[in-house]
N, C-alpha and C positions, 0 to 999 in steps of 0.2 A: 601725493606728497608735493607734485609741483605747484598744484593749487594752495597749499598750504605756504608754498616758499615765497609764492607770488604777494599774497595779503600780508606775510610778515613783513616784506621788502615795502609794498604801498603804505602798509602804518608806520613803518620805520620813516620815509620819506615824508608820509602828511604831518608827523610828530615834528619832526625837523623843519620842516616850512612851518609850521606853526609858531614855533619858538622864537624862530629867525624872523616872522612878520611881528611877534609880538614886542620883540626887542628893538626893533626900526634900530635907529642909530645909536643906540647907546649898547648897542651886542658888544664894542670894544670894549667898553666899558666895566661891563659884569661878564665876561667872555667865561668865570670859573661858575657863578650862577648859571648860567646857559650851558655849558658843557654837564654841569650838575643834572639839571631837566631834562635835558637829551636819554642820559644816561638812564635816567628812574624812567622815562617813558618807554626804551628799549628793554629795559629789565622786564617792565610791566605787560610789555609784549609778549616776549619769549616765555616768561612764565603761563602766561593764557597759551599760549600755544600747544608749550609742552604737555599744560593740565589735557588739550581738546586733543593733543595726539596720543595720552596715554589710554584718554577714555576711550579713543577710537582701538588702539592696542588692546584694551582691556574687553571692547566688542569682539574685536576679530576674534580674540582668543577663545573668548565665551561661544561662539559660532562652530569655531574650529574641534573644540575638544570637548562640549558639553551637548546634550538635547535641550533642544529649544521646546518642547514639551515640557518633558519632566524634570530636567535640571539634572539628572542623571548624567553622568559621563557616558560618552558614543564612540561609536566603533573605533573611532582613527584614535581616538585616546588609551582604546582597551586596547588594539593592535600593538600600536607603541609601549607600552607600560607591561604588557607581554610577554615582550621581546629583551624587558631587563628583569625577568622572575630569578629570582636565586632556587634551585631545586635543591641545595642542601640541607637547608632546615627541616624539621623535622616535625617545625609549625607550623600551619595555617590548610589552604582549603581553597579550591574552585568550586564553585555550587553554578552548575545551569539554571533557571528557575524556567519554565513554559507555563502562560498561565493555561488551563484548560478549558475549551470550549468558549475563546473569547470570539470566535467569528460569530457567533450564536448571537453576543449583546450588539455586536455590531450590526449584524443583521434586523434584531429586532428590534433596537430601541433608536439607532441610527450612530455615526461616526462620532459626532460631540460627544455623547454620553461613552462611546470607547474611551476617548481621549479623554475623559471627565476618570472614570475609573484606573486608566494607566498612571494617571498623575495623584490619585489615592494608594495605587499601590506602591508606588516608591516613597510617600510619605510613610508607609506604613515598613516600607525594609528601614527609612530612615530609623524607626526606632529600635532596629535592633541591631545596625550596621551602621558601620563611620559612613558619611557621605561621600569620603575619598575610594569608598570599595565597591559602589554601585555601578552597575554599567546596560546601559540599554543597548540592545545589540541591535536588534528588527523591530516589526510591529509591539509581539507581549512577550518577547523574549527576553532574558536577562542572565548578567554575569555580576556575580558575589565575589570578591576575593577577599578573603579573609585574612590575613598575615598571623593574626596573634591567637591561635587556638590549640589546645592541646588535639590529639586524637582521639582521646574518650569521650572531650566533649561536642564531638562533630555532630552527631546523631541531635543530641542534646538542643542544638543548635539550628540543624534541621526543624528538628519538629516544632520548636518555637516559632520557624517561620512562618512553617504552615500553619500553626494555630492562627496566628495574626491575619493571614491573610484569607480567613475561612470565615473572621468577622464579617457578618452583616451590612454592606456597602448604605448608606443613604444619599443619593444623588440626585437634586430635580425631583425629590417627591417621590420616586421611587427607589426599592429595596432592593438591592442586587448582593448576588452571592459569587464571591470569587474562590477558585480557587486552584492551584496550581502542580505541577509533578516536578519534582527537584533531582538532577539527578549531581553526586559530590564528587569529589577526585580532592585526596587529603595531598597536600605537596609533601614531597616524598626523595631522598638521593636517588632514587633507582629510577624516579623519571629522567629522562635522558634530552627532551625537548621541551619546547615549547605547544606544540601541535599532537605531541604525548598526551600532554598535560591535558588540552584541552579535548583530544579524543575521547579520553577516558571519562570527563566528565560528561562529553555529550553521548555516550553512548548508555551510560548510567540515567539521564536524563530521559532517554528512548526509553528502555528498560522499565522505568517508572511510568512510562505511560501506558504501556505497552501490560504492564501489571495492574491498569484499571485506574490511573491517573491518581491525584491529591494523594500521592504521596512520595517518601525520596529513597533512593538509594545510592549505598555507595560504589563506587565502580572496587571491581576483583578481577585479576586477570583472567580468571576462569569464564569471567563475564564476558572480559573484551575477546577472549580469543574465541566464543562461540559466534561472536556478534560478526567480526571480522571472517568468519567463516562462512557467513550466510552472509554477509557485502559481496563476498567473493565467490559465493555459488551464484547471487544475483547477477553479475559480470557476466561470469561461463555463463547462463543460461542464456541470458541474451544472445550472447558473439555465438553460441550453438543454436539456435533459434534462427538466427540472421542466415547460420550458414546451411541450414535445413539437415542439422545432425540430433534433429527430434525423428524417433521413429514411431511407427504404431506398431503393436505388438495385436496379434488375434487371438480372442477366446473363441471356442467351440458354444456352437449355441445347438440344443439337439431338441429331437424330438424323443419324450420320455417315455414312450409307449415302445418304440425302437431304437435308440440310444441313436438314431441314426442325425451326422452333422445337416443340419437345416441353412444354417446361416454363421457369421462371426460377430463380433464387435470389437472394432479399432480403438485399440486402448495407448492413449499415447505415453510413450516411454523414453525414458534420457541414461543414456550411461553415460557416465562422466569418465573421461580418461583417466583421472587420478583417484577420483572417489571412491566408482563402480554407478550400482544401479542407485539412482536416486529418486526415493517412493513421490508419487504423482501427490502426494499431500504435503510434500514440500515446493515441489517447484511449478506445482498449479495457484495456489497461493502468490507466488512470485509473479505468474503469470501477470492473475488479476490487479497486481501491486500496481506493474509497470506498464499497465494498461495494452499490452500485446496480448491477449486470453484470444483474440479473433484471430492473430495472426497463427497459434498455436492450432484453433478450430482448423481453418481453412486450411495448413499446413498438411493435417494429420489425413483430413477429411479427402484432399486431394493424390495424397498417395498411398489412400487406402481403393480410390474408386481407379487409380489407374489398375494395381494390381487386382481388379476385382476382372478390368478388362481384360488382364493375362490369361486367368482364370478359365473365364468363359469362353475365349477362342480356344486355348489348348484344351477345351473339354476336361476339364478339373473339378469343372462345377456343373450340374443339372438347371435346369428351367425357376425351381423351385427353391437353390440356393441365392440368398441373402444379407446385405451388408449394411450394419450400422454403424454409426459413430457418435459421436456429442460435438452436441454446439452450445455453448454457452448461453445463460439466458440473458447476459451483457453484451453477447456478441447480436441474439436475437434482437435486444434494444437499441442496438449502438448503430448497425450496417445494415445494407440491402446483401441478408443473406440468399432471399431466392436468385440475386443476381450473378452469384459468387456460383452458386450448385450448380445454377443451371448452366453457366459455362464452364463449369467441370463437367459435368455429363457430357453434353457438348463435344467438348475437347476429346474425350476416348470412349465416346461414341456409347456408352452406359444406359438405358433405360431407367427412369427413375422409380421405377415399379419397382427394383432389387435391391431397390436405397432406405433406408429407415434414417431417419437422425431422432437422437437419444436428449430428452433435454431433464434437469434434474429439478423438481419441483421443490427443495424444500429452501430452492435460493429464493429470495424475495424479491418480485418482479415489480420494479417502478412504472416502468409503461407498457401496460398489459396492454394496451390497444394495436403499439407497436410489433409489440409478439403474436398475437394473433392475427395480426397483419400478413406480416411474415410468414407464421406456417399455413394460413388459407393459400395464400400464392404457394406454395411449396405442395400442399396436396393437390390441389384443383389443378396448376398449370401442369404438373412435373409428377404427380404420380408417388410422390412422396410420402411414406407414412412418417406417424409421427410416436413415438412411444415415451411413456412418463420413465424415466429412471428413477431407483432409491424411494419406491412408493412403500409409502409407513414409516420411512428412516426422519422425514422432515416433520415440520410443527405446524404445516399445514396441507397435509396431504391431502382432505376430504374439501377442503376452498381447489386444490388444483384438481380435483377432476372435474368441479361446478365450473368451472374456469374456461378451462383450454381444452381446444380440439382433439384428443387424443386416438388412436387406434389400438396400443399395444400398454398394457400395466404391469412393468416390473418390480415384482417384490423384492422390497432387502432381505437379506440374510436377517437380521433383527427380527423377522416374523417367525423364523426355525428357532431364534435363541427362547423365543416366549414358551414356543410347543416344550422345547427339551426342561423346560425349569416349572412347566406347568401343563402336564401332557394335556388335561381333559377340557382344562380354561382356554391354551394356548390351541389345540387343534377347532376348536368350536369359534375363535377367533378368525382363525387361519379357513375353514371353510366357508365363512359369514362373507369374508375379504371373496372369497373366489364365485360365490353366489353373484355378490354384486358387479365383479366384473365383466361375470354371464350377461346378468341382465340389461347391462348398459354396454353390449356389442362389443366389448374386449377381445381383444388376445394375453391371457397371461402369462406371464413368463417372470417362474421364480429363478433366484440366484444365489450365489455362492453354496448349493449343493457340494457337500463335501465326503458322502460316505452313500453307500445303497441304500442304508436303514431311512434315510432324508430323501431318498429318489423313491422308494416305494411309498413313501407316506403321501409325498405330490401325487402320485400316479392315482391312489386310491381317491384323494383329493378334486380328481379330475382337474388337474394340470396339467398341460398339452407338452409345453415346453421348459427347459428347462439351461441351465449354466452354471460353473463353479469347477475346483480341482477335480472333480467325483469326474471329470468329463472332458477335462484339461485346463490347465493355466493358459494365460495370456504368452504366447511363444511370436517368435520371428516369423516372419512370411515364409521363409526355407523350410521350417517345421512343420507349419501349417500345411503347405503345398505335399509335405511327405505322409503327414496324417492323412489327407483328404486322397492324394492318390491312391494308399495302403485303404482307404474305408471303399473305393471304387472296386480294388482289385478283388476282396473279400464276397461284396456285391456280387459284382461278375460271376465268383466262383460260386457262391450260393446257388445263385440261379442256375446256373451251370449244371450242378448236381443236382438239382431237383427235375432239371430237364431230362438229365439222363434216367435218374430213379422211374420218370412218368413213362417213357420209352421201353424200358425193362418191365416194368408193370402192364 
């Protein structure tokens, strides 16, 4: 602005010397002629002026509240305009738009042709939305507002976007397909904010994608309060993670021939103080979300081999008893897990010979070279077995035994549900499985065993070992410690009595 002030005042001044040289001595003369000049060259100034400071106004403003891409209105505009929604009406509508899987064109075709297809999409809201109701939020994200729609026809409204934007792209020669997950929130009196407002659309916008993308929904409280419940179980689990208030819980792992306990496996478990017990297929899931599943590993894994070390000092456990757990096969890709065991062994003095880790084959393993990295160090330095979890439950079970170093094959339960629904297919199945695990040096070990009629079938099956209710649940270390002493003292007395019978005899 000061440079502005400056050039008005130097062409004010050069106008006026001008005048004044042109007039030499006759300025007294025509002094209302001269006063006239001055004046139209001052006018002529300040109009140029004002035109180059509104253009300059009219840039800021364009910078300030619009995208310099797409010509879309941008955050600081949608913040603002926000912040004066009326919730009384009974008309109109927030729409989220995401498009779906744009890092993909970005990745493949490069960032121009993003940018190429973001400025084809908002041409293409333009037609079905006033210009004034567009708003680019981030990279392909976007906000609708809509002011003038009934409620019946929101849906209606919806799906015409989608239609539109599922057209055919042609850009640079090539043919791209867009297309996006819409999540709605109808403005409403019962909304109470502004940040209501927009929760509800964005969590409906989640929802949609979360239901297999390209396509919308409208947000219902029933929605937001399940959504908000699982925000809020993801919080607790972390700040319970952090504070190492994850336990393991032991299953009985036995020997089927004499129901006698062999080994456990540390199953990790969360009770929630307000919830209760919260099943490992909710908040394993969360694990993996928030990229702690290793912390969860290493957690479980190291205060299961401390108490393994109580165990075997107090004589609770034989020579022959053994302890597994799971480790992720993101954890096996991600960390130097051999680094992690072997200084928990270490630390309470554990032999790794008593160690198994459990890994589940039907996850899909990125860098397998990594993983088999990882568990050759784990058996060869450490003694380590290594056993397949959930073998037959995944959709590649018969690639991971070609695969990875394995010692121990554990069957799903899924392999008992085929026997019961199809005795003579299903057990002809179920023995062919246990042939093959002979012959390629296995230990098998079926699970979730739930009744004797399932234990004698194993048994005749020639399966050694076995796990499930039929044998115990996954119980607290205090339960476990009371099983295993009560299965000791039984022991004891057996032999006990057979010593004395042999003496009398």
């Amino acid at each position: 602005m000061k440079q502005r002030f400056k050039l008005l005042l130097s062409l004010t001044i050069f106008s006026l010397g001008t005048a004044v040289y042109g007039q030499g001595d006759t300025l007294l003369k025509h002094e209302k002629g001269l006063i006239y000049k001055i004046t139209t060259y001052i006018l002529v100034i300040v109009i140029i002026s004002l035109l180059a400071k509104y253009r300059w106004i009219k840039d800021l403003y364009q910078k300030a509240y619009f995208d310099e891409l797409t010509t879309a209105k941008n955050k600081t505009r949608f913040r603002k305009e926000m912040g004066r929604l009326n919730f009384e009406s009974n008309r109109g509508l927030g729409m989220f738009l995401d498009l779906d899987n744009f890092k993909r064109i970005n990745d493949t075709y490069g960032h121009h042709m993003g940018d190429l297809v973001l400025r084809e999409v908002v041409k293409r809201l333009h037609k079905i939305f006033d210009h004034n109701s567009i708003y680019r939020l981030s990279g392909d994200e976007f906000f609708i507002l809509h002011k003038n729609i009934e409620e019946d026809d929101i849906e209606k409204k919806a799906a015409e976007t989608l239609k539109e934007l599922r057209k055919p792209l042609e850009i640079l020669g090539s043919t791209l397909k867009v297309h996006g997950s819409i999540g709605i929130c109808p403005i409403s009196p019962k909304i109470k904010s502004t940040s209501e407002f927009l929760h509800r659309a964005d969590v409906a916008m989640y929802t949609a994608k979360k239901n297999g993308k390209g396509t919308f929904v409208v947000a219902d409280d029933q929605m937001i309060e399940k959504f908000d419940r699982y925000r809020q179980l993801e919080k607790d689990f972390i700040y319970h993670l952090e504070n190492k208030e994850i336990f393991p819980y032991f299953q009985p792992k036995v020997e089927l021939e004499t129901e006698k306990i062999v080994g456990v496996e540390a199953l990790a478990r969360w009770i929630h103080p307000e919830e209760g017990f919260i099943p490992p297929g909710v908040f394993i899931p969360i694990a993996e979300k928030n990229e702690v599943i290793a912390d969860l590993d290493f957690l479980i894994a190291e205060s299961a081999i401390k108490s393994l070390k109580t165990w075997i000092e107090e004589g609770i456990v034989g020579d022959d008893f053994n302890l597994s757990f799971n480790i992720s096969v993101k954890t096996l890709e991600g960390l130097d897990v051999y680094d992690h065991i072997e200084n928990m062994l270490k630390k309470y003095g554990v032999p790794g010979n008593r160690v198994q880790i459990e890994i589940t084959e039907s996850i899909f393993i990125n860098n397998i070279q990594k993983v088999l990295y990882e568990m050759n160090l784990l058996k060869e330095r450490l003694g380590i077995s290594i056993a397949l979890d959930d073998f037959t439950a995944g959709h590649a079970s018969l690639k991971g035994l070609g695969v990875l170093e394995i010692d121990t094959l554990k069957f799903d339960r899924s392999l008992l549900q085929i026997v019961k629904e199809n005795v003579d297919k299903g057990q002809r199945i179920y023995s062919t499985l246990i042939d093959l695990s002979d012959d390629m040096g296995y230990i098998s070990v079926a699970e979730g065993i739930e009744d004797a009629a399932e234990s004698e079938f194993l048994k005749k099956e020639g399966v050694k070992y076995a796990q499930g209710y039929h044998f115990g649940r996954p119980m607290p270390e205090n339960d476990l410690v009371a099983v295993l002493i009560n299965e000791r003292s039984e022991l004891k007395l057996k032999k006990n009595t057979c010593s004395e019978s042999e003496i009398v005899a």
